[in-house]
C-alpha positions, 0 to 999 in steps of 0.5 A: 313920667309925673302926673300933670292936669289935663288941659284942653291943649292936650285934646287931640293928643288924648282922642289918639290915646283913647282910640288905641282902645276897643273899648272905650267908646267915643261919644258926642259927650268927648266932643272938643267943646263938650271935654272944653265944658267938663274940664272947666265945670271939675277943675283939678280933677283930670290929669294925664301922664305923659312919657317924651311928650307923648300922653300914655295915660288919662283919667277924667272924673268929675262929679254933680255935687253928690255923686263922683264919676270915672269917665275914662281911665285908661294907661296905653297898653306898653305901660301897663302894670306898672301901678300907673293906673292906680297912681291916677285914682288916687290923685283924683279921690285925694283932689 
């Protein structure tokens, strides 16, 4: 398992992670288009983790010039507690 930049390809596959949560709410912001338009605005700032071809987990930042953003972060539940987590954090605040 490595840490690899979230593409847009990897959309339907990270809607499917992030519906395993009750809570995390889907929204029109995590639409295709609008994930196609936040992807592009932060570059290198949204990364995936994937085990046998399967997302398990993603965190997607950004930030408006001043300020930075975690929309979502979330590792799927059989992984948890192995600093994964924390592992993504830190490629985004040292992107």
């Amino acid at each position: 398992m490595q840490i690899q930049a979230m593409l847009i390809s990897h959309y339907q596959d990270l809607m499917n992670l992030l519906n395993l949560s009750s809570a995390i709410v889907i929204r029109e912001s995590d639409s295709y288009e609008s994930i196609k338009r936040y992807l592009n605005r932060n570059p290198d700032l949204n990364f995936i983790i994937k085990d046998k071809n399967e997302i398990i987990a993603c965190i997607m930042c950004g930030h408006d010039g001043k300020r930075g953003y975690i929309q979502h972060l979330y590792v799927k539940e059989d992984y948890r507690k192995q600093g994964i987590a924390q592992n993504l954090f830190n490629k985004c605040v040292n992107s």
